[in-house]
C-alpha positions as CSV (number, residue, x, y, z in Angstrom):
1,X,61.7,95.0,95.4
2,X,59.5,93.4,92.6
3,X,60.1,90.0,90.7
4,X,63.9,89.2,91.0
5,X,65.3,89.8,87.7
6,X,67.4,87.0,86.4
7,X,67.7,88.5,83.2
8,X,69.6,90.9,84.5
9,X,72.1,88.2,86.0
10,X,72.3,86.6,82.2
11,X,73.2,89.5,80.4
12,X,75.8,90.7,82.9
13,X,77.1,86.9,83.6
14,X,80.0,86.8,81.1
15,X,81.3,90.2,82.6
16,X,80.9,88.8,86.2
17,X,83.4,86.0,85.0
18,X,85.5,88.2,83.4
19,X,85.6,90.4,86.8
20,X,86.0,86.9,88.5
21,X,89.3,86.4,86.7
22,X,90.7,89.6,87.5
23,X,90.1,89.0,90.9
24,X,91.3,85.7,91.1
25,X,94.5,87.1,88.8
26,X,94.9,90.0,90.5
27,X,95.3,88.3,94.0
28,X,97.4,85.8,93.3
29,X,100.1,88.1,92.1
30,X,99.7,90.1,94.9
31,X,99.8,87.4,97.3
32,X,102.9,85.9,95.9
33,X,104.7,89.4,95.7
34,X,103.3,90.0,99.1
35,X,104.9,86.8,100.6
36,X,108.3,87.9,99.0
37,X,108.4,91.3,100.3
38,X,107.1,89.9,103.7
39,X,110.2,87.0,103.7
40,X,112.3,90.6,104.0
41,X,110.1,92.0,106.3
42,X,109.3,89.2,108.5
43,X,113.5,89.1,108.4
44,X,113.6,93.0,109.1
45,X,111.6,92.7,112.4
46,X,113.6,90.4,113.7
47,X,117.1,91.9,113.2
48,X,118.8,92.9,116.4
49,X,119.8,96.1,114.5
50,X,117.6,99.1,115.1
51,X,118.1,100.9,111.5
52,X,116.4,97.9,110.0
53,X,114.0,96.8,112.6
54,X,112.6,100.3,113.5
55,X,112.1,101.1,109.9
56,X,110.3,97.8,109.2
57,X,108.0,98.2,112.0
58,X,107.1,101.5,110.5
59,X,105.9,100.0,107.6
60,X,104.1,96.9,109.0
61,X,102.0,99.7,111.7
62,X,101.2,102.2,108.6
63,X,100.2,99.6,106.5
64,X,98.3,97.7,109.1
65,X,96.9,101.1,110.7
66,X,95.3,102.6,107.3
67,X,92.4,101.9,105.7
68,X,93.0,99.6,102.8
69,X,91.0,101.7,100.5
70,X,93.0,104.7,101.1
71,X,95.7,103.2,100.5
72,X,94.4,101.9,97.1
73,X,93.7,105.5,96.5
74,X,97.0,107.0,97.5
75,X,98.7,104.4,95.4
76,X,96.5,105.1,92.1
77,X,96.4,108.8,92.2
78,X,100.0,109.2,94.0
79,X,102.4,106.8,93.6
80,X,102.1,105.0,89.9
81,X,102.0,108.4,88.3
82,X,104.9,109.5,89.9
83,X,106.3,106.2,87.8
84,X,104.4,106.2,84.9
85,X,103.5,108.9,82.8
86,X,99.9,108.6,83.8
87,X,98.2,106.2,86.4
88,X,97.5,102.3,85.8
89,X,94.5,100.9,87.5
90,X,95.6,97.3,87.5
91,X,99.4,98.0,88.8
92,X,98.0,100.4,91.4
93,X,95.9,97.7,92.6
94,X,98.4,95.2,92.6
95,X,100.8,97.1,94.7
96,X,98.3,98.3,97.1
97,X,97.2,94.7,97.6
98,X,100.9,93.3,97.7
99,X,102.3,96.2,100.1
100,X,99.4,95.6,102.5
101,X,99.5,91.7,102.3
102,X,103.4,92.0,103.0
103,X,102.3,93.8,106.4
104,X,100.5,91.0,107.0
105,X,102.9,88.1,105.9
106,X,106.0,89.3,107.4
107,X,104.4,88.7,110.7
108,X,102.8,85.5,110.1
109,X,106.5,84.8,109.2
110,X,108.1,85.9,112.2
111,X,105.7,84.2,114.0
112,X,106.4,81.0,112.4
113,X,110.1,81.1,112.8
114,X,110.5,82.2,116.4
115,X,107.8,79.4,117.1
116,X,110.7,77.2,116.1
117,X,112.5,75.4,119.2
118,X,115.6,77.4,119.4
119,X,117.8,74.3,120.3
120,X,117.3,73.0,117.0
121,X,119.3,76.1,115.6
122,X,122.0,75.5,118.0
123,X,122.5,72.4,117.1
124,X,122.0,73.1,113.2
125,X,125.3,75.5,114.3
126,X,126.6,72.7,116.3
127,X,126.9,70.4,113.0
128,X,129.1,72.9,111.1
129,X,125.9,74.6,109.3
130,X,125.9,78.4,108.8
131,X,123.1,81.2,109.9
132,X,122.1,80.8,106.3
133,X,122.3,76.8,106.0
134,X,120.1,76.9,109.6
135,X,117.9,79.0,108.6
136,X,117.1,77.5,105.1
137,X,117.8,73.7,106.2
138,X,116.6,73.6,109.2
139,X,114.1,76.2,110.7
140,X,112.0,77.3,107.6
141,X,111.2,73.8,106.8
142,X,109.4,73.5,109.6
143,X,108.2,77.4,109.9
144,X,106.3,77.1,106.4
145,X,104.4,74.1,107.4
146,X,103.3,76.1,110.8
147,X,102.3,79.1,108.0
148,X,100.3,77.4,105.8
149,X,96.9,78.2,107.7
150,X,97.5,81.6,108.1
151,X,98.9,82.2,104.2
152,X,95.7,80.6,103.4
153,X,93.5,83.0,105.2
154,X,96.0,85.8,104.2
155,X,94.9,84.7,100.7
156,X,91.1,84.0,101.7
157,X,91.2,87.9,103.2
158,X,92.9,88.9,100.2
159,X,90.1,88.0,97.5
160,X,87.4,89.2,99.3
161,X,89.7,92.3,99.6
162,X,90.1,93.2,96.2
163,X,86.7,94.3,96.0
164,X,87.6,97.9,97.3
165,X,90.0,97.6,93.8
166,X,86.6,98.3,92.0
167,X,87.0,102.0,93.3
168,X,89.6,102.7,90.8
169,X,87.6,101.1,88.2
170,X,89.4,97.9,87.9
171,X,86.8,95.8,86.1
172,X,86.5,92.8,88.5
173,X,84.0,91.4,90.4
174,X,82.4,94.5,92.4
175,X,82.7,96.7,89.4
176,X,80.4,94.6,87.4
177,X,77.9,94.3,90.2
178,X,78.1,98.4,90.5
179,X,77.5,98.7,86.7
180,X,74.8,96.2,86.8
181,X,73.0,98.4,89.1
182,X,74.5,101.6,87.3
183,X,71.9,100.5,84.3
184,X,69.1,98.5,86.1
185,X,69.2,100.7,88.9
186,X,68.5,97.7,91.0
187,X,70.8,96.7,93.7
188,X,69.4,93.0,94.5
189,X,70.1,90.7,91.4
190,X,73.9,92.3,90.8
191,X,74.9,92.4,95.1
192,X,73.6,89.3,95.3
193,X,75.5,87.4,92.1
194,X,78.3,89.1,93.5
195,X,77.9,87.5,96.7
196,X,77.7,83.9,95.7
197,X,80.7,84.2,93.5
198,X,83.0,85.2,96.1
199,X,80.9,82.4,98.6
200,X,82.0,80.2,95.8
201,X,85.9,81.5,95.9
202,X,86.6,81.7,99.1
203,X,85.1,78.3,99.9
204,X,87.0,76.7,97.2
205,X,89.6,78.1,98.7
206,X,89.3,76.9,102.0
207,X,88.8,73.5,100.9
208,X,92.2,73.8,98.9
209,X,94.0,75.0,102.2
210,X,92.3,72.0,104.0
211,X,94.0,69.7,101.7
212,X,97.2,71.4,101.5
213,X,97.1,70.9,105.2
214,X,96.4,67.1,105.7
215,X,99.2,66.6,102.9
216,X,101.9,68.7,104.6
């Protein structure tokens, strides 16, 4: 291996930050379009109807069956140029990452909900409320505080997820490290600078998610 290089960690560090705030961009939007699509999907599952449920379980098994890089493939060389007149790196990334998050979501929200006494609703009906006034008033209330643990790891897994993005040449964290190496052809000093930063994410993260937790 030699004398670890940090020189190679100071030239590349400004890139690694950009890349750090692609990933930390990137997977924020997709999380929060990811939790909307799974509200729906979470909702789908549960319907009694068959044309919605059936349909919706497709979609959570594909999407929770596949590999996430191949998905990330299909959606960059498939699906955005079907849309756009040629592909995008960053929107194929970003609905990758939200379509398999929403898998992922929309069970951790029909999990929550059905983990819900269902006396409480009956008696939300009992007072005059609607399906929608119970369900908004009463039940997701308390559902989104029993979430919040697994939306945090949902996010955690997410980050460290958006690595395989750097396959499609997004320019975040990974890419940098593989570019690093590209010209040093040394694998230690950019891996390893790599590693730490998403250490340094993902326990920031969970220490957020602790906190969110003692003050719900």
């Amino acid at each position: 291996m030699g004398e670890f290089r940090f020189d190679i960690i100071g030239d590349y560090f400004p890139l690694f930050m950009k890349g750090m705030g692609y990933t930390i961009g990137i997977s924020i939007v997709s999380i929060l379009l990811g939790a909307i699509l799974g509200l729906a999907i979470g909702f789908g599952k549960m319907s009694p109807r068959w044309y919605l449920s059936w349909p919706v379980s497709g979609y959570i098994n594909f999407f929770r069956g596949t590999p996430l890089i191949l998905q990330i493939l299909i959606m960059h060389f498939i699906i955005v140029p079907l849309f756009l007149d040629k592909t995008n790196a960053v929107a194929a990334a970003i609905a990758a990452l939200s379509l398999n998050s929403a898998a992922y979501t929309g069970e951790i929200y029909r999990a929550g909900i059905q983990s819900i006494d269902p006396g409480q609703r009956e008696a939300a009906y009992s007072l005059g409320m609607t399906r929608f006034q119970a369900m908004r008033h009463v039940i997701l209330p308390q559902a989104v505080k029993r979430m919040i643990p697994a939306f945090g790891n949902e996010f955690i897994v997410l980050v460290k997820d958006s690595s395989l993005i750097s396959v499609i040449a997004v320019p975040e964290i990974m890419y940098w490290a593989n570019a690093a190496k590209g010209q040093y052809l040394r694998v230690w000093e950019p891996y390893l600078t790599a590693a730490v930063i998403y250490f340094v994410l993902t326990y920031l993260l969970n220490k957020l998610l602790q906190y969110v937790e003692r003050k719900v």
